[in-house]
C-alpha positions as CSV (number, residue, x, y, z in Angstrom):
1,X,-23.2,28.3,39.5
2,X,-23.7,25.4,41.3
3,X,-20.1,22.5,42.0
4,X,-17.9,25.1,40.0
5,X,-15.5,27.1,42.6
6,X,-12.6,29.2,40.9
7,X,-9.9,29.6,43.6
8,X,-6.6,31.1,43.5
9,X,-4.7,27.5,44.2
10,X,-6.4,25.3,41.4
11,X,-4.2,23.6,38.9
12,X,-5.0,25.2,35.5
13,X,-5.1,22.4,32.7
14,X,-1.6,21.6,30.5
15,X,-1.4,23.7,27.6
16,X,1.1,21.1,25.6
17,X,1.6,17.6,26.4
18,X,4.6,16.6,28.0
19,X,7.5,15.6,26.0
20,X,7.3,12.2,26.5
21,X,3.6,11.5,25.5
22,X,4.8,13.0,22.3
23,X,7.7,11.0,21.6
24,X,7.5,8.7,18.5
25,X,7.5,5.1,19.1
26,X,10.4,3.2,18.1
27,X,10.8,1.7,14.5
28,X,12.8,-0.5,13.7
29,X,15.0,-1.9,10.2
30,X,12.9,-4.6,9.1
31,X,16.1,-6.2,7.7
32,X,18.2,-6.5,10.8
33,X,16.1,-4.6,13.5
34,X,18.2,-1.8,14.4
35,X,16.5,1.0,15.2
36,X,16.1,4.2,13.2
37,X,17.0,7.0,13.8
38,X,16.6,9.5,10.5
39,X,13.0,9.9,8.4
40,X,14.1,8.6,5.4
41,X,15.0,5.4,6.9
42,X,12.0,5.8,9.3
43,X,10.0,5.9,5.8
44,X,11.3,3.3,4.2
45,X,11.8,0.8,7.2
46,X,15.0,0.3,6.2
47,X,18.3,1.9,7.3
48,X,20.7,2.8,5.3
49,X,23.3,-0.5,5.4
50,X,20.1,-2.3,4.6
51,X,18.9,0.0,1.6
52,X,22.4,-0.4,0.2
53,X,22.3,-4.0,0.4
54,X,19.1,-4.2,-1.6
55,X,20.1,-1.5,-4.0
56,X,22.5,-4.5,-5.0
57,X,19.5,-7.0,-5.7
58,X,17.6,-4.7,-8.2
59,X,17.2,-5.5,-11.8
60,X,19.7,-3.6,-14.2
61,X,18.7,-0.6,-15.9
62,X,17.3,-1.6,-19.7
63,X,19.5,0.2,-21.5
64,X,18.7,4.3,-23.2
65,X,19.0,3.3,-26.7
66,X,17.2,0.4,-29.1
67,X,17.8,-2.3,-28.7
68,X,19.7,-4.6,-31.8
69,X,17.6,-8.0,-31.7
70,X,16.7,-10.5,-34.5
71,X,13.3,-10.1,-35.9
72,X,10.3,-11.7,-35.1
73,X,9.2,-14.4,-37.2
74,X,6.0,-13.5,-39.4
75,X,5.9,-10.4,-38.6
């Protein structure tokens, strides 16, 4: 075939890419902007100090049983 040569000293073509082309890109807490390190805070783009201060934020739990309320008029 013509332009194809196959010598003993050509470079045969990378198998796996090199570590660094498959390194992760940085993410980072969108609360303070620390980088994360573990997948659940690389998930939830928030590291755990964050996530616990958020945790503090949520709405209570509505409680397991009924509920003792006055009735509702016309009903």
């Amino acid at each position: 075939m013509a332009g194809t040569t196959s010598g003993a000293n050509d470079p045969q073509p990378a198998l796996l890419p090199d570590p660094e082309e498959r390194r992760r890109p940085p993410v980072h807490c969108r609360l303070c902007g620390r980088p994360l390190r573990d997948r659940e805070a690389r998930t939830w783009g928030l590291g755990p100090e964050c996530r616990a201060k958020l945790e503090l934020r949520a709405a209570p739990r509505p409680p397991d049983g009924p509920v003792e309320q006055d009735p509702l008029p016309g009903v």
